[in-house]
MARBATI-882374 format. One record per atom (N, C-alpha, C, O): residue in three letters; atom name; x, y, z. Coordinates in steps of 0.02 Angstrom, whole numbers, plus 50000, padded with zeros to 5 digits. Each point is the difference from the previous one (the first is absolute). Layout:
<atoms>
ala / CA / X / Y / Z .
...
</atoms>
This chain:
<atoms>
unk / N / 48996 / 52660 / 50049 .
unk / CA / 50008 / 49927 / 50005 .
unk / C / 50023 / 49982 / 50070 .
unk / O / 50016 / 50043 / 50041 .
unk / N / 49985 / 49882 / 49973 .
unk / CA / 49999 / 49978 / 50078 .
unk / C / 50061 / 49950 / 49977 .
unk / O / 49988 / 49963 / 49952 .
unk / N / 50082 / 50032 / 50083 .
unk / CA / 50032 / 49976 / 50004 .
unk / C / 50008 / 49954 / 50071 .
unk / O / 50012 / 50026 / 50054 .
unk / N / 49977 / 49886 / 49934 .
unk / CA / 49983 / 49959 / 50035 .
unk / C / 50073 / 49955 / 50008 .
unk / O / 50036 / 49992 / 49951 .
unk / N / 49974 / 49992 / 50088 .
unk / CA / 50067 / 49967 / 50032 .
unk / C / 49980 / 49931 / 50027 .
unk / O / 49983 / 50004 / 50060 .
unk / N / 50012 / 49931 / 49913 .
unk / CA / 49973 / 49950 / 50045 .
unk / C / 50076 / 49965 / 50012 .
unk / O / 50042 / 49984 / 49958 .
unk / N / 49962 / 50012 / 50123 .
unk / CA / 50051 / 49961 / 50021 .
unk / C / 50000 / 49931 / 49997 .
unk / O / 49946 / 49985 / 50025 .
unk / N / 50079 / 49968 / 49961 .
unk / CA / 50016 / 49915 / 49992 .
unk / C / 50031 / 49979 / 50037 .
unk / O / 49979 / 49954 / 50035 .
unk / N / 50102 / 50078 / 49976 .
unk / CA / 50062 / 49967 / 50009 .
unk / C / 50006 / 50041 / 50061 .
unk / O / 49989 / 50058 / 50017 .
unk / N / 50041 / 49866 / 50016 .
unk / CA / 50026 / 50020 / 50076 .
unk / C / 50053 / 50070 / 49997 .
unk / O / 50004 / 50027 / 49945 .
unk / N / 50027 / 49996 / 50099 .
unk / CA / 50047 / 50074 / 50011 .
unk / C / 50066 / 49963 / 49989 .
unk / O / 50038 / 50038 / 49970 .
unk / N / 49986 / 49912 / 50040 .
unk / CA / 50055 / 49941 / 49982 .
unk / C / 50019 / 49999 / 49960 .
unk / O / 50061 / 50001 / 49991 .
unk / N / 49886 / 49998 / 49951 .
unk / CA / 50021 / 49970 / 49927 .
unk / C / 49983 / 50082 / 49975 .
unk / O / 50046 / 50029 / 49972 .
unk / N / 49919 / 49991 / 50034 .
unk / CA / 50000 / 50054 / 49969 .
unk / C / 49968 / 50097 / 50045 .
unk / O / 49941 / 50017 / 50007 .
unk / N / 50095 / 50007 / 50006 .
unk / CA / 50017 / 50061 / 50006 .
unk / C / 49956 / 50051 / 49954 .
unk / O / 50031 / 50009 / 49947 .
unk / N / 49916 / 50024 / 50054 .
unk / CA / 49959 / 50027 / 49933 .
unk / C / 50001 / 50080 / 50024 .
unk / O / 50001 / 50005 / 50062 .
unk / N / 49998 / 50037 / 49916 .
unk / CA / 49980 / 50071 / 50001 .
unk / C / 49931 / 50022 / 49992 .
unk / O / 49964 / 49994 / 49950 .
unk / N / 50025 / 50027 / 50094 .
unk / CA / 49933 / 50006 / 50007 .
unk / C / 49963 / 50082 / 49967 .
unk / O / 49943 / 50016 / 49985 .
unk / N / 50131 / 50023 / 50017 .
unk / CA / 49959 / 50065 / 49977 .
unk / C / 49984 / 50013 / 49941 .
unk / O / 50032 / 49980 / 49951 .
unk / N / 49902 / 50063 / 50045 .
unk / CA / 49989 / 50014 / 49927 .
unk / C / 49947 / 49953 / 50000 .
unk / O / 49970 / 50002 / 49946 .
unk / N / 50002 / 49944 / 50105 .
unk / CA / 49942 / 49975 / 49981 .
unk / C / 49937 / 50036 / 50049 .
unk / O / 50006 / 50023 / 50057 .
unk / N / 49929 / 49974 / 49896 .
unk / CA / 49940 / 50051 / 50046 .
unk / C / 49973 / 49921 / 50053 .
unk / O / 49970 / 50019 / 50051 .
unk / N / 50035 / 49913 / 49946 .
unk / CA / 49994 / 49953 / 50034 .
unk / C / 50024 / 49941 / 49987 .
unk / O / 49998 / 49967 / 49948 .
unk / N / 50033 / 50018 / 50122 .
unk / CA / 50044 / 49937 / 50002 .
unk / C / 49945 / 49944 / 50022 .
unk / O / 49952 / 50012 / 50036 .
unk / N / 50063 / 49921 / 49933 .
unk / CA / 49940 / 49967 / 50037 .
unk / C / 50066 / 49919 / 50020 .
unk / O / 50029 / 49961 / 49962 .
unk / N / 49968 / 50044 / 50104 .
unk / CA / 50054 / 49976 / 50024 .
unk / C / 49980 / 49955 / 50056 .
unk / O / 49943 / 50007 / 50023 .
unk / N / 50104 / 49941 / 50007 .
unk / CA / 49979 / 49961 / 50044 .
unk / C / 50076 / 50036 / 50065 .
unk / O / 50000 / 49983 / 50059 .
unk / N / 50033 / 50047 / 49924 .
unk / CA / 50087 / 50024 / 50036 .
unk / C / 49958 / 50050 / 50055 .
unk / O / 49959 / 50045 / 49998 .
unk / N / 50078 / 49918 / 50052 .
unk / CA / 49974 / 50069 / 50060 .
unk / C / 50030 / 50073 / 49988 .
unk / O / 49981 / 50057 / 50013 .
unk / N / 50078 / 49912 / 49954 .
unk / CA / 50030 / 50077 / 49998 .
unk / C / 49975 / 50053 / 49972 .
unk / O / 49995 / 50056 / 50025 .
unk / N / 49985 / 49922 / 49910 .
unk / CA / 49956 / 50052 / 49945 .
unk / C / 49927 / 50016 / 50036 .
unk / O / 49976 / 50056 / 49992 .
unk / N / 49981 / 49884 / 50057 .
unk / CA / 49942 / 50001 / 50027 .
unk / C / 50024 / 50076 / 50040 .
unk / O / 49972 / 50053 / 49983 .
unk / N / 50083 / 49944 / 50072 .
unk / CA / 50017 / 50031 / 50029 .
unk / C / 50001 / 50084 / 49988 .
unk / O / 49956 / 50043 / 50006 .
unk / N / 50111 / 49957 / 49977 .
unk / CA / 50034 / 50043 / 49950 .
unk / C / 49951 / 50055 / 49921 .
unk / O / 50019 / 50051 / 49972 .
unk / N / 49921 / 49912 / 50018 .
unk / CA / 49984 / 50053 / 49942 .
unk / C / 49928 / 50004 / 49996 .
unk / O / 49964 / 50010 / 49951 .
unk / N / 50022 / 49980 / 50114 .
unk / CA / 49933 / 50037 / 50032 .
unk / C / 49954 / 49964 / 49940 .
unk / O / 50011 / 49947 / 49971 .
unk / N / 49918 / 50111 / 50020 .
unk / CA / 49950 / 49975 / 49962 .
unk / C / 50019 / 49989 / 49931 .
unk / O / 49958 / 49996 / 49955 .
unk / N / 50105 / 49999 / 50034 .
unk / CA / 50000 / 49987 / 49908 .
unk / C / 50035 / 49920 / 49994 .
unk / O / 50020 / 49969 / 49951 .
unk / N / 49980 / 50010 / 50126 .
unk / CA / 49996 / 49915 / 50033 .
unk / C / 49949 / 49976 / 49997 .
unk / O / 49958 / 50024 / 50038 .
unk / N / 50022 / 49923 / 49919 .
unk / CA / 49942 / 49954 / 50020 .
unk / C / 50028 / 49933 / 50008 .
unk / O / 50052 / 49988 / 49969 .
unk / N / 49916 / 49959 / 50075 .
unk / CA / 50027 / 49939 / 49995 .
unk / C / 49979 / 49957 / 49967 .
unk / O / 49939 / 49995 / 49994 .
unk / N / 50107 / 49960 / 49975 .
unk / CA / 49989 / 49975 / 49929 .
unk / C / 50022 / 49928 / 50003 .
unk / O / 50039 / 49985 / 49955 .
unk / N / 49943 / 49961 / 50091 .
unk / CA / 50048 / 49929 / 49983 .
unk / C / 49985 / 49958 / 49939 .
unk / O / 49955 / 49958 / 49996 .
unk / N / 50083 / 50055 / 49966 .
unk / CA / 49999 / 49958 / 49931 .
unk / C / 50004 / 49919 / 49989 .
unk / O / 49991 / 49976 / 49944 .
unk / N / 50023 / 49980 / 50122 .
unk / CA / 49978 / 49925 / 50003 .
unk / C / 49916 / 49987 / 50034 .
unk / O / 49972 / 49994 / 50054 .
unk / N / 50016 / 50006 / 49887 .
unk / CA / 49923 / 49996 / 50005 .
unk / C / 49982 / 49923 / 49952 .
unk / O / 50040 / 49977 / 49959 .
unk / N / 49896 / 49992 / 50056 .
unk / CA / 49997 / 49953 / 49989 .
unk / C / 49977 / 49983 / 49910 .
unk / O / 49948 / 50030 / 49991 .
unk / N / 50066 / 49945 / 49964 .
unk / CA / 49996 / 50002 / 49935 .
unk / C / 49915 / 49992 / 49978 .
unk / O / 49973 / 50030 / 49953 .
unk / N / 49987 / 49912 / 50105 .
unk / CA / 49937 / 49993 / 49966 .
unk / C / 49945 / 50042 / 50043 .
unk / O / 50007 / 49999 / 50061 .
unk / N / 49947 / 50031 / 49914 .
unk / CA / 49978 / 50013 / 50034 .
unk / C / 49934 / 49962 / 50050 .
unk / O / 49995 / 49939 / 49994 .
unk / N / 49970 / 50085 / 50040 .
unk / CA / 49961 / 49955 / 50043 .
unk / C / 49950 / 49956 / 50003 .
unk / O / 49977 / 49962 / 50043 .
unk / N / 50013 / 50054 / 49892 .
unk / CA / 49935 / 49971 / 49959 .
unk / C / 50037 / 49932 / 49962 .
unk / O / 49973 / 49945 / 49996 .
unk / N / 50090 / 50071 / 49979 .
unk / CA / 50043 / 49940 / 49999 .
unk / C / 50010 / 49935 / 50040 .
unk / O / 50004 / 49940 / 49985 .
unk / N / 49997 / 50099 / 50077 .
unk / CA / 50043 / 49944 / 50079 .
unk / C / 49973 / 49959 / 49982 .
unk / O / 50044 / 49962 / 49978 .
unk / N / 49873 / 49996 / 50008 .
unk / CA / 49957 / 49954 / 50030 .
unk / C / 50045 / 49946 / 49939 .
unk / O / 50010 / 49943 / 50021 .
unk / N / 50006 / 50068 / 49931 .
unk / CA / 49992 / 49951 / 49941 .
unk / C / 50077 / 49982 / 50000 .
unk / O / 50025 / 49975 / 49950 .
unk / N / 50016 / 50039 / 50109 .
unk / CA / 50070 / 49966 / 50001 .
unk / C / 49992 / 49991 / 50070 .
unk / O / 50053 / 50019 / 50026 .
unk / N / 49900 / 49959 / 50022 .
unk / CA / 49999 / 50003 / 50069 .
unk / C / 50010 / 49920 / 49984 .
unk / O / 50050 / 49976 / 50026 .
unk / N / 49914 / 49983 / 49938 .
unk / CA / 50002 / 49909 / 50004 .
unk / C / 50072 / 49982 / 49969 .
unk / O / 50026 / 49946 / 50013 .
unk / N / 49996 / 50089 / 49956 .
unk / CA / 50061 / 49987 / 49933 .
unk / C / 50078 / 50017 / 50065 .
unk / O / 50054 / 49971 / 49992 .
unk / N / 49940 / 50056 / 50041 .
unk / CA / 50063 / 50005 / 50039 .
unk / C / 50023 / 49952 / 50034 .
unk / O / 49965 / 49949 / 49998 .
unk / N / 50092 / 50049 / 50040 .
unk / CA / 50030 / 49930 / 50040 .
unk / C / 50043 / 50050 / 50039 .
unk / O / 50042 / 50044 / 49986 .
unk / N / 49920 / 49922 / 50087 .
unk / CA / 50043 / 50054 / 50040 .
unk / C / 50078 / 49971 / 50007 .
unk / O / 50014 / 49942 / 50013 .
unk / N / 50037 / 50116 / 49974 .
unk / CA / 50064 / 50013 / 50012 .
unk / C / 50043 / 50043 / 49999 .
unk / O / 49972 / 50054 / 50014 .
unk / N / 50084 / 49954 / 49977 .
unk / CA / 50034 / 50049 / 50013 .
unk / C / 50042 / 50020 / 49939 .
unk / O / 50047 / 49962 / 49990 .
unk / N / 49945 / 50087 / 49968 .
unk / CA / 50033 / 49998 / 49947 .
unk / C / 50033 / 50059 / 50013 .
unk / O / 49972 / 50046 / 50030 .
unk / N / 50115 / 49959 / 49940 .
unk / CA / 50052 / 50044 / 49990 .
unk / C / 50048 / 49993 / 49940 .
unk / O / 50025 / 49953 / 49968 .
unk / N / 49976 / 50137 / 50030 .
unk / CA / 50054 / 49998 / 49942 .
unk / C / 50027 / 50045 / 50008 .
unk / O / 49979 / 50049 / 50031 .
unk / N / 50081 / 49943 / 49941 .
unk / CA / 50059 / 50030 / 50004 .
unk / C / 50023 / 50020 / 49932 .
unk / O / 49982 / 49967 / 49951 .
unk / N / 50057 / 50088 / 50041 .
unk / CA / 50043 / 50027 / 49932 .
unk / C / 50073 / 49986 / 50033 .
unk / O / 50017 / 49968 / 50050 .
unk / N / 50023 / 50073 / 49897 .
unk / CA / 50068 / 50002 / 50014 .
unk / C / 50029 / 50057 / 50032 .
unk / O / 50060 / 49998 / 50014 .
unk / N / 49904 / 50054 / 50001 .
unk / CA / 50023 / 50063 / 50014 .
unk / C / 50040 / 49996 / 50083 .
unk / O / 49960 / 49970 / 50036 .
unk / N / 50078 / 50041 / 49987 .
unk / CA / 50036 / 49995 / 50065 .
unk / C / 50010 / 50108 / 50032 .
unk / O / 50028 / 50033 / 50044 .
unk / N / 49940 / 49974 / 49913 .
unk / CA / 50035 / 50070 / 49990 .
unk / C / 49983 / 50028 / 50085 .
unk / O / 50045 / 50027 / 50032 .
unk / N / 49856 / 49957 / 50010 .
unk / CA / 50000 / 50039 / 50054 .
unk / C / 50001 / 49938 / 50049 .
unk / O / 50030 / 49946 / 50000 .
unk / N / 49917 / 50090 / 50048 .
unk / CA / 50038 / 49928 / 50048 .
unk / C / 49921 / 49977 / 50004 .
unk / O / 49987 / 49969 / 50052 .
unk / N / 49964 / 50039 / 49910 .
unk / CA / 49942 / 49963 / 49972 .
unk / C / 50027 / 49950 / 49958 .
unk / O / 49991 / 49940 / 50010 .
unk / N / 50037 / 50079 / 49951 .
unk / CA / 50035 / 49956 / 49933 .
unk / C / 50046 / 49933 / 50039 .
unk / O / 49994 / 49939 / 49991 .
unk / N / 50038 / 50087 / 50040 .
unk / CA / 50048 / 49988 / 50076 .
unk / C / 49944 / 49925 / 50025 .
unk / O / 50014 / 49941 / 49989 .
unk / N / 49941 / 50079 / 50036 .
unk / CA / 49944 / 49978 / 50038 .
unk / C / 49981 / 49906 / 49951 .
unk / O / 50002 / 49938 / 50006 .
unk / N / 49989 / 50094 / 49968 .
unk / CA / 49952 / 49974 / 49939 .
unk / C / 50047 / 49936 / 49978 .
unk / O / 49978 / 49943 / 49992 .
unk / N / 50095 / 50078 / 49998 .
unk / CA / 50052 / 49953 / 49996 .
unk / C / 50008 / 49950 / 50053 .
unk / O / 50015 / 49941 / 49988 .
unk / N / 49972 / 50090 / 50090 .
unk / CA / 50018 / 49938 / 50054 .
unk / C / 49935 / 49960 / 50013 .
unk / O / 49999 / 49950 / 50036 .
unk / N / 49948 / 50074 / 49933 .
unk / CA / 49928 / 49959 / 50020 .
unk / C / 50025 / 49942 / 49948 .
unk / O / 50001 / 49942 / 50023 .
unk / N / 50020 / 50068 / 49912 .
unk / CA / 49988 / 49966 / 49941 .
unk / C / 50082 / 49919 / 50028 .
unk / O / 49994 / 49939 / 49994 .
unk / N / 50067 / 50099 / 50032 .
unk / CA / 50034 / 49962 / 50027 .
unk / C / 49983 / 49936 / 50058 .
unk / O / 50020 / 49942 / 50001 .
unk / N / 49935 / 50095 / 50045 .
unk / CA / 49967 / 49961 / 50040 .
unk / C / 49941 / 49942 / 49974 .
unk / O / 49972 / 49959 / 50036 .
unk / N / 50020 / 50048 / 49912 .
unk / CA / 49934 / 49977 / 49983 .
unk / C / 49996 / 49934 / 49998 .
unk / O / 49941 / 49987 / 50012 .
unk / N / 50089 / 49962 / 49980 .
unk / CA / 50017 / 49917 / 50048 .
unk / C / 49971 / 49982 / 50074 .
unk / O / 49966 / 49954 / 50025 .
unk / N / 50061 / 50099 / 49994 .
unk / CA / 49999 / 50020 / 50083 .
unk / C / 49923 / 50016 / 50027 .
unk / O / 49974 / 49985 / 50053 .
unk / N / 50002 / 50048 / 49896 .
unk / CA / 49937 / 50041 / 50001 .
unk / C / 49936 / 49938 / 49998 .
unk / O / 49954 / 49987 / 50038 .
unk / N / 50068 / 49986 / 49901 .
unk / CA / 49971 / 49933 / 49973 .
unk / C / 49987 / 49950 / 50048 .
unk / O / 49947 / 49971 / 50011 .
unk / N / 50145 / 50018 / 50037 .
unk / CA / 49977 / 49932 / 50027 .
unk / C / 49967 / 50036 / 50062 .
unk / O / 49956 / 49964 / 50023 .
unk / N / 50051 / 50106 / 50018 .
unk / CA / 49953 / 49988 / 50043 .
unk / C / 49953 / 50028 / 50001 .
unk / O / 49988 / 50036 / 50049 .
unk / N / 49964 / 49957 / 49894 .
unk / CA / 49929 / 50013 / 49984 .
unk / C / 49960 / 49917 / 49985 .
unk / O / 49940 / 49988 / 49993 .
unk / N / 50125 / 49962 / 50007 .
unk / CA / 49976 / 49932 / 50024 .
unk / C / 49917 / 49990 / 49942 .
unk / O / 49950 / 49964 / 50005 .
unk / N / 50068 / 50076 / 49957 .
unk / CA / 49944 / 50000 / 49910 .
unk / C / 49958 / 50006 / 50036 .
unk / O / 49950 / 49973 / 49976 .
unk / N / 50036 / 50061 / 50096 .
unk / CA / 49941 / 50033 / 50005 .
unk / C / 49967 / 50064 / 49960 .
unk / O / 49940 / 50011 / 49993 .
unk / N / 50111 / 50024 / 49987 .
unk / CA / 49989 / 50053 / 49936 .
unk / C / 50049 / 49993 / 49958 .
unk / O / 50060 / 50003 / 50012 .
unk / N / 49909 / 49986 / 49931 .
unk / CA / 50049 / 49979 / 49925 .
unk / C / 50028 / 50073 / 50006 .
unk / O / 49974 / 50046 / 50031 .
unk / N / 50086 / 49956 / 49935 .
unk / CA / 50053 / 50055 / 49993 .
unk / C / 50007 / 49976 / 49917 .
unk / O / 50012 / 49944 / 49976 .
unk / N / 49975 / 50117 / 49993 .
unk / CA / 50016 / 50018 / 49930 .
unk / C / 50051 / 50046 / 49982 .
unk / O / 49975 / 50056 / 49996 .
unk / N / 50076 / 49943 / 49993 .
unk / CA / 50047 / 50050 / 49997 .
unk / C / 50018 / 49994 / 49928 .
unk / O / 49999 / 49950 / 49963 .
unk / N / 50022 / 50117 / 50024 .
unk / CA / 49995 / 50013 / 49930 .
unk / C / 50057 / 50053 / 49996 .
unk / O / 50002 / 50047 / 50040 .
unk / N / 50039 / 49945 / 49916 .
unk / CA / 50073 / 50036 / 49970 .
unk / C / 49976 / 50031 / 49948 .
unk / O / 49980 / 49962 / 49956 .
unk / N / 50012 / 50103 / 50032 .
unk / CA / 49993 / 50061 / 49951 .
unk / C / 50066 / 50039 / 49998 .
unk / O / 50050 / 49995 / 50035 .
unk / N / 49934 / 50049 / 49907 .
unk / CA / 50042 / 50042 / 49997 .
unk / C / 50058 / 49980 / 49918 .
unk / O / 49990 / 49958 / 49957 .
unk / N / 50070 / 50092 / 50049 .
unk / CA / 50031 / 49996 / 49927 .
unk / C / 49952 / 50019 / 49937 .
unk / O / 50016 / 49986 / 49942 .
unk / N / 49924 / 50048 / 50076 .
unk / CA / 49971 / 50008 / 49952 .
unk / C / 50008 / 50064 / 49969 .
unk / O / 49994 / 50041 / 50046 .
unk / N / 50017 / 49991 / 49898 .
unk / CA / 50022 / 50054 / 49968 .
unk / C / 49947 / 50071 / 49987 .
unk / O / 49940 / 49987 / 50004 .
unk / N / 50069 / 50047 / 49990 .
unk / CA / 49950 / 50040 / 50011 .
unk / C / 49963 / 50021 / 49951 .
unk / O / 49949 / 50033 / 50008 .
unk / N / 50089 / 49938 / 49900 .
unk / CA / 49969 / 49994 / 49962 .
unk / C / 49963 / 49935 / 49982 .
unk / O / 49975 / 49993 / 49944 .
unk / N / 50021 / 49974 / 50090 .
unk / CA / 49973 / 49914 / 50002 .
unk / C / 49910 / 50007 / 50022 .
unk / O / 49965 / 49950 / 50006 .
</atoms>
């Protein structure tokens, strides 16, 4: 059997052990680095529709700027994510509604939910 390791989570939030797998499929330089050919690169934000999709939400969009945020403060992404969402008045008035700003508060959600 082939034991497969797909990485998600930044090195921040999570710390993973890598041995004992025959391939890691990872986006971390370190593991790219560090574990030779049983490294492949793997970025897991990939787009949901595929291409044959695009055409039939190309008229339906409105260009702007949409963000969201959770509650997590834990790295300094989380960190990040908090001072864009503080600023966001600021952001608003000097985009002068040349690009609508949608901001959106997530998070508190349970993991059995």
């Amino acid at each position: 059997s082939l034991k497969v390791l797909v990485v998600q989570e930044p090195p921040d939030v999570k710390q993973l052990n890598v041995e004992g797998f025959d391939l890691v499929l990872t986006w971390q330089e370190k593991h790219l680095c560090e574990l030779g050919p049983r490294a492949e690169l793997f970025v897991p934000a990939t787009p949901w529709l595929i291409p044959a999709e695009w055409p039939s939400f190309h008229n339906s969009k409105k260009n702007g700027l949409g963000f969201l945020r959770g509650g997590k403060r834990r790295t300094a992404g989380h960190r990040l994510r908090h001072e864009v969402w503080e600023a966001r008045d600021r952001l608003s008035a000097a985009m002068q509604e040349e690009v609508p700003l949608d901001f959106m508060e997530g998070g508190g959600v349970s993991r059995e939910e």
